[in-house]
C-alpha positions, -999 to +999 in steps of 0.1 A: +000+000+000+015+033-010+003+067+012-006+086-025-038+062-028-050+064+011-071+098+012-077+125-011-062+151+008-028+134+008-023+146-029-033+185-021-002+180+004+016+161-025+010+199-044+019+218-015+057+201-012+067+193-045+067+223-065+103+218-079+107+228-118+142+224-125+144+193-137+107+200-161+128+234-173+162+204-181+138+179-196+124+213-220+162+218-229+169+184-236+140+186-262+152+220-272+137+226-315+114+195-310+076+196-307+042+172-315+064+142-293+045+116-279+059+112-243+050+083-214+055+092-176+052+065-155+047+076-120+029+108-136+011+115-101-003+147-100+010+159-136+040+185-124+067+173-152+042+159-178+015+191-181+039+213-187+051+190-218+019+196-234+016+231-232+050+226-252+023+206-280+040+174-270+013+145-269+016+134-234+004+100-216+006+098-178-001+067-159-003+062-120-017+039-098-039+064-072-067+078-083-063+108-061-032+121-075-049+116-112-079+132-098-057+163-090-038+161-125-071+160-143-080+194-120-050+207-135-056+199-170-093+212-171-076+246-165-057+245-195-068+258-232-088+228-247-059+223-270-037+214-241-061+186-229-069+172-259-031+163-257-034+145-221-044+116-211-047+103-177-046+061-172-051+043-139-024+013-141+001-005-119+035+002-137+044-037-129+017-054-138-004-033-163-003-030-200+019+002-208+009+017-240+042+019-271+053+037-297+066+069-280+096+090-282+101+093-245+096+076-216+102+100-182+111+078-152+115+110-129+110+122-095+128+095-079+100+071-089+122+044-082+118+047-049+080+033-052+098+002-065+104-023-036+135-037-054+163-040-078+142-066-100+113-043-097+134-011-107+153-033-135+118-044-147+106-006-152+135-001-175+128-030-196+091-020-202+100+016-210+125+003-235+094-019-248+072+016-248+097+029-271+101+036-308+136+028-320+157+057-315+134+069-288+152+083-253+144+077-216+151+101-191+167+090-158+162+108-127+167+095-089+185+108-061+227+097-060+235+071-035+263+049-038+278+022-017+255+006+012+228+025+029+238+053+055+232+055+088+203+076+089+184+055+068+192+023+093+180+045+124+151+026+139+135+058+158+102+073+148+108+103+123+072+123+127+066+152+103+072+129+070+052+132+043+022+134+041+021+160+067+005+195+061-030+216+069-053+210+036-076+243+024-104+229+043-085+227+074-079+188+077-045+183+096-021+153+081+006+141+100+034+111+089+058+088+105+084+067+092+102+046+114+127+015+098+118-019+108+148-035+086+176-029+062+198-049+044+228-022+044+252-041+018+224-045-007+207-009+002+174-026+009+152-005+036+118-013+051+095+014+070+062+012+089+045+043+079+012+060+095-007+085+081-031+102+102-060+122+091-074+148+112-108+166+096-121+194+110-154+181+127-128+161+150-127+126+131-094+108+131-089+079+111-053+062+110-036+041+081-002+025+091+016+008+059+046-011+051+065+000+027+101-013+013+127+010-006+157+003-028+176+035-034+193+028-067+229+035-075+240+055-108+263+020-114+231-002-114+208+023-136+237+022-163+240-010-162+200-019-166+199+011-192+230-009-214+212-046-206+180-030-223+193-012-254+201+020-243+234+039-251+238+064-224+244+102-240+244+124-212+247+121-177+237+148-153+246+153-112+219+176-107+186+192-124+207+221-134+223+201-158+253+204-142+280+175-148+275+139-131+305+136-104+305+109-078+298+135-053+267+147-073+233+147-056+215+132-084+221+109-109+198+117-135+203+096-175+195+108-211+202+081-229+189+066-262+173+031-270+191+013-299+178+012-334+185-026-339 
């Protein structure tokens, strides 16, 4: 069970902490002189990197398992001209075990969306179906936070971290508040598993509680290369931050623009 898909107000907060628009603003320079693309984002949640794209007259496709965060994309995309929408559209899928749609010229795997993948297979799976999604020639964008080696201390800690997402006031006054508190890790092979809450305060008093499991494989650039190569791809630029700037083992990111095979 992931938090996105437990109440509705959880993806007002999801808009209220992830405004971010570097890396939409490095994807729009990567496709610098090129319009009327059909692009697939996995992961789309609310629409932040793939709405813009269709203002840019790109033919976008978003897909995302909870239907609250596509129910606050589609918000978005009613406000746009009707031109816009008639390039969006909005599927309700399971990345693993749904039927991804093909034939387009890019596949974003952004946002560290990774990290809603419970492990390496999982991660290495995603890669091979957005290679499958794509024409010959098409590209993949790459974009997850850096971590390399085995998992740091912080994320072995087994004490209750409150204030984690999704915690925030909605407009109608109903109080979220998170925890996250690790239950096991694997250091060596960087595997992590949390019990998470969510509790929902409305403003009539009612408090209902969710508490989740929820497992996390934070990927390394090495292993992302190395699925990208196994699936076709020829890596062309590699990036250590959303500012484009150049990929460094001290980097922050490790984000891929890379190109699948014409064979």
């Amino acid at each position: 069970m992931k938090a996105y898909g437990l109440d509705s107000h959880i993806a007002e907060i999801y808009d209220q902490t992830e405004t971010q628009t570097a890396d939409v603003a490095l994807i729009r320079r990567l496709l610098a002189g090129r319009a009327g693309l059909r692009i697939l984002e996995p992961f789309c949640g609310n629409g932040r990197i793939l709405l813009p794209l269709a203002s840019d007259r790109h033919e976008v496709v978003g897909m995302d398992v909870a239907e609250a965060m596509l129910d606050s994309a589609r918000a978005k995309a009613a406000l746009l001209p009707q031109a816009v929408r008639e390039r969006v559209t909005l599927l309700n899928l399971d990345v693993l075990t749904g039927d991804w749609p093909s034939r387009f010229d890019l596949v974003i795997l952004g946002g560290n969306c990774f990290y809603e993948l419970a492990t390496p297979e999982e991660q290495e799976g995603c890669v091979r179906r957005a290679a499958l999604a794509l024409r010959p020639g098409g590209y993949i964008y790459v974009d997850n936070n850096h971590m390399e080696g085995p998992l740091p201390p912080d994320w072995c800690n087994p004490a209750v971290q409150a204030g984690r997402f999704p915690t925030g006031t909605c407009a109608d006054g109903t109080r979220l508040e998170g925890t996250t508190q690790t239950i096991w890790h694997d250091a060596p092979s960087r595997l992590v598993r949390f019990r998470r809450t969510v509790t929902v305060t409305r403003p009539d008093g009612t408090v209902q509680r969710y508490e989740y499991t929820e497992q996390k494989h934070p990927v390394s650039g090495a292993e992302v290369r190395g699925w990208l190569e196994h699936h076709g791809f020829v890596v062309e630029s590699m990036y250590g931050d959303r500012q484009g700037s150049p990929y460094t083992e001290a980097s922050p990111r490790a984000i891929f623009w890379a190109c699948r095979g014409r064979s």
